[in-house]
C-alpha positions in Angstrom: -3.3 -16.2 36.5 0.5 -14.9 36.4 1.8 -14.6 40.2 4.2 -12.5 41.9 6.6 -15.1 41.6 6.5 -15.2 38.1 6.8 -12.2 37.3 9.7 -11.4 39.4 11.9 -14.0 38.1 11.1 -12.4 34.7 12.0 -9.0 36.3 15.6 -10.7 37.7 16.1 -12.0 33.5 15.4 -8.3 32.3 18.2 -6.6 35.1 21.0 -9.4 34.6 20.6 -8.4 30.8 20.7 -4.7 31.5 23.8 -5.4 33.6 25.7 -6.7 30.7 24.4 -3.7 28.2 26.6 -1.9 30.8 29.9 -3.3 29.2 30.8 -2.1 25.8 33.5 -4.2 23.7 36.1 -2.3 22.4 35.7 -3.0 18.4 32.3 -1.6 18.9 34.1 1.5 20.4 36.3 1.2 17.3 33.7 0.6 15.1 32.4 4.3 15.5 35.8 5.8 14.1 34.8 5.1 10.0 31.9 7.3 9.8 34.3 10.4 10.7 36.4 9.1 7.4 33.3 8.4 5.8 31.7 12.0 5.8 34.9 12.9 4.4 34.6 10.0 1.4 30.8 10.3 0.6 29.4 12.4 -2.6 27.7 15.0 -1.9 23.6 13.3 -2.6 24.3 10.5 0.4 25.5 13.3 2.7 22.2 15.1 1.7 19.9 12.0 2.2 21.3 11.5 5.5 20.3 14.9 6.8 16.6 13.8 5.5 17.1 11.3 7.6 17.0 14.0 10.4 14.1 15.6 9.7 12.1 12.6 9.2 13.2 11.3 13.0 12.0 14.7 14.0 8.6 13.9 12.0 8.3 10.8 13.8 8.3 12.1 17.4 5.9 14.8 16.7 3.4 12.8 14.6 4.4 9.6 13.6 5.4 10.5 9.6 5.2 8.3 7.4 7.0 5.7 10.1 3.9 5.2 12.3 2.2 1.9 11.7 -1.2 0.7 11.0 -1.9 -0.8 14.5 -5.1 -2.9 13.7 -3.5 -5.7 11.9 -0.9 -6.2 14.9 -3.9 -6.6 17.1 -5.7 -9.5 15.0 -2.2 -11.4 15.5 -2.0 -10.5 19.2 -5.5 -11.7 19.2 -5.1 -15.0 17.0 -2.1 -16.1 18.9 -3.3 -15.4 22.7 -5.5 -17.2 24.9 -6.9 -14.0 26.1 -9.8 -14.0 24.1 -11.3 -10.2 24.3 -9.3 -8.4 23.1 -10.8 -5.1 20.8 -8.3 -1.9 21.5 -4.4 -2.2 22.1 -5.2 -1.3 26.3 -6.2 -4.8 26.2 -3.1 -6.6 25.5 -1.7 -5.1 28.7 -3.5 -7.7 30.6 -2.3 -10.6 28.7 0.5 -13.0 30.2 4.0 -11.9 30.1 4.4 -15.6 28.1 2.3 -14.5 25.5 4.5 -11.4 25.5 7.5 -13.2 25.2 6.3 -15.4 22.6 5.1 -12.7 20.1 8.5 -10.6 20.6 10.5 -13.6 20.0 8.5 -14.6 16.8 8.6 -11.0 16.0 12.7 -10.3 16.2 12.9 -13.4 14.1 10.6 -12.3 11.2 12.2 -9.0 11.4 15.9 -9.9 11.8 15.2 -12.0 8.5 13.9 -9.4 6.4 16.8 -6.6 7.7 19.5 -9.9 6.3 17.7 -9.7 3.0 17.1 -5.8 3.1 20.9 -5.1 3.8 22.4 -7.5 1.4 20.4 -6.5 -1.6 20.8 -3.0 -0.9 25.1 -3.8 0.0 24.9 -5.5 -3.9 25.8 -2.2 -5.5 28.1 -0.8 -2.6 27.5 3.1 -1.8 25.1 3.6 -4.3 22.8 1.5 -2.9 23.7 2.1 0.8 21.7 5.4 -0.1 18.6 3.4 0.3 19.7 1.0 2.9 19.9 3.9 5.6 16.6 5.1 5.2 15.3 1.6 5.1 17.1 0.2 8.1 15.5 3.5 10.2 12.5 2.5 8.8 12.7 -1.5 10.1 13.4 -0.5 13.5 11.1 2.1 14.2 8.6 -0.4 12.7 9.9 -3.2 15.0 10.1 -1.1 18.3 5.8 -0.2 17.2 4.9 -3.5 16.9 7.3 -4.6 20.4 5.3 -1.8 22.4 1.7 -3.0 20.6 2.3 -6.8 21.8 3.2 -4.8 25.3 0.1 -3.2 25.3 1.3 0.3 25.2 0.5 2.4 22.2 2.9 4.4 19.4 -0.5 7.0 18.6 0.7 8.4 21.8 3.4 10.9 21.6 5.0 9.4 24.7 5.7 6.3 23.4 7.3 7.7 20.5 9.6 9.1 22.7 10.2 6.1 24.4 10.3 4.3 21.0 13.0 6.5 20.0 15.1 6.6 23.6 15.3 2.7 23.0 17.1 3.4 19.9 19.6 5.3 21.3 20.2 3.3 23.8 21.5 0.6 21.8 24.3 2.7 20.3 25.3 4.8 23.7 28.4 3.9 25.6 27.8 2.6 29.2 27.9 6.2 30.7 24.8 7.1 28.1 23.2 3.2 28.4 22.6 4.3 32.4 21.5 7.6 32.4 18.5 6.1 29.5 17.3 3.2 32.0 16.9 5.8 34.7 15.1 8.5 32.5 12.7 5.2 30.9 12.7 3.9 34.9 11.0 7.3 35.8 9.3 7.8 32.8 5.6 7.4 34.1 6.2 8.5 37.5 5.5 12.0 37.3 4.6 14.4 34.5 7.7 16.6 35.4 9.7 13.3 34.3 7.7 12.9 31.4 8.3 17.0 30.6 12.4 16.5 31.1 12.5 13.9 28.1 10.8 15.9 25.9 13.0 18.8 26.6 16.2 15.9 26.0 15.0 15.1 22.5 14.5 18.6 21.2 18.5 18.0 21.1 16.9 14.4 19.0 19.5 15.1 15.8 22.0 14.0 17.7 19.8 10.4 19.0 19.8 9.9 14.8 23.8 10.3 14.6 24.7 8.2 17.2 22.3 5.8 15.9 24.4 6.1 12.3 27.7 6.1 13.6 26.6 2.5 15.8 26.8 0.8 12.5 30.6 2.5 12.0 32.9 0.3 9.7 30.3 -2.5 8.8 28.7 0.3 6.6 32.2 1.4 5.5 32.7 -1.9 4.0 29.3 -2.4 2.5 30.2 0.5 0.0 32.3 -1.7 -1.9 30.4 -3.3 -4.7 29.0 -6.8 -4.4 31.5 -7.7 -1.3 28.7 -5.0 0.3 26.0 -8.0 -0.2 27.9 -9.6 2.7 28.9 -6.6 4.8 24.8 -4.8 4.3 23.5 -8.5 5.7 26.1 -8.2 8.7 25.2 -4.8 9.6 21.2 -4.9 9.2 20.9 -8.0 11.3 22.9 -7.0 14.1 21.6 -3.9 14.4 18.0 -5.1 13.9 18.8 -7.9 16.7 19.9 -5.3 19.7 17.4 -2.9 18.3 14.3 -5.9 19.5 16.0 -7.2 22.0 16.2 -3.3 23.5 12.5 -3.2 22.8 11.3 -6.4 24.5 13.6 -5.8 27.6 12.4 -2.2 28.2 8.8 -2.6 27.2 8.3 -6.2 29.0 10.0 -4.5 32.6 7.4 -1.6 32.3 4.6 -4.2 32.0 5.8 -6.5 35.0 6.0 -3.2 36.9 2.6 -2.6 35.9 0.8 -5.9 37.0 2.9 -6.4 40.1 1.2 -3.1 41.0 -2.0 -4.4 40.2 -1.2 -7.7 42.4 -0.9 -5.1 45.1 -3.4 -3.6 44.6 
């Protein structure tokens, strides 16, 4: 039985890492200069599979697209690897310890930050051709990752709410510290009330621009990984890093609503 003890020292891990999300280093500032040069130096096709790109993010929120996973099979490994023993819908993993939580995430970012290495240098092997199909792919991974992070959480992507919230955790990990607040207070009062609820989905009807900030976060390592075969070694940089802050955004945020949620239940 997880105590209030507990689960406040896991609370105390989750702020002293949103404290440092707070600083930005200042190649990562640079590192968003490139993608100005590189509208400028892209044909005309990646330019127009980017702005798919766009509509597709839009898809997401509204219904899922083609990004919304298959929830069932995440639920037999929840289920294999817990002790909790009944569990049937996804509700039910809200009650199981914050370890088991923990556990699954951090098994999870590794499998994931693995297959992004792989993804971005066989993709960086034939430099911008190819980085064509490592944009789409890389949206793909993470959307797919932050699913999966909110199913082990208990909470569940069907629900247009959590898409949202899927989606805010993306921006956050590209916005400066001035954008990486304002998102922990908008999640922080997220299920408060429904006028909260009602003010983030009148934020992302602006949601383009959540999609261009997330492109321009990867800034001069996807410069570099245009360059034929030298992109095998850029792609791998770019996809693992960004697949890395991308779960570790995702366990934070979704593991502090859930302590929230059973200290509230311990008062109760």
């Amino acid at each position: 039985m997880e105590n209030r003890e507990l689960l406040e020292q896991h609370l105390q891990e989750i702020q002293v890492w949103e404290k440092d999300q707070k600083d930005l280093w200042f190649w990562e500032k640079l590192g968003r200069i490139p993608f100005k040069l590189l509208d400028k130096m892209t044909p005309a096709f990646l330019q127009n599979k980017i702005a798919l790109l766009v509509d597709e993010l839009g898809n997401y929120i509204q219904s899922g697209g083609k990004y919304l996973i298959n929830e069932q099979a995440m639920i037999q490994k929840i289920r294999d690897h817990s002790s909790t023993q009944h569990i049937i819908t996804i509700s039910d993993i809200g009650q199981i310890p914050i370890e088991d939580m923990i556990s699954l995430s951090d098994k999870l970012q590794n499998e994931r930050v693995k297959f992004a290495t792989v993804q971005g240098a066989s993709t960086g092997f034939g430099g911008i051709f190819t980085l064509a199909i490592d944009i789409p792919m890389i949206l793909g991974t993470a959307l797919k990752t932050l699913q999966e992070i909110a199913i082990i959480h208990g909470y569940d992507p069907n629900d247009k709410m959590e898409r949202i919230f899927i989606v805010k955790c993306l921006q956050f990990t590209s916005a400066d510290i001035v954008g990486k607040e304002a998102i922990l207070q908008e999640l922080s009062a997220m299920n408060s009330s429904k006028k909260a609820s009602d003010n983030m989905i009148s934020q992302l009807q602006g949601w383009q621009e959540v999609f261009y900030t997330y492109r321009d976060q990867l800034g001069w390592k996807k410069l570099f990984q245009m360059i034929p075969i030298a992109g095998m070694v850029f792609g791998a940089y770019a996809n693992k890093g960004m697949i890395q802050d991308v779960a570790e955004t995702g366990m934070m945020l979704y593991r502090k609503r859930r302590i929230y949620e059973k200290l509230t239940e311990l008062d109760g």
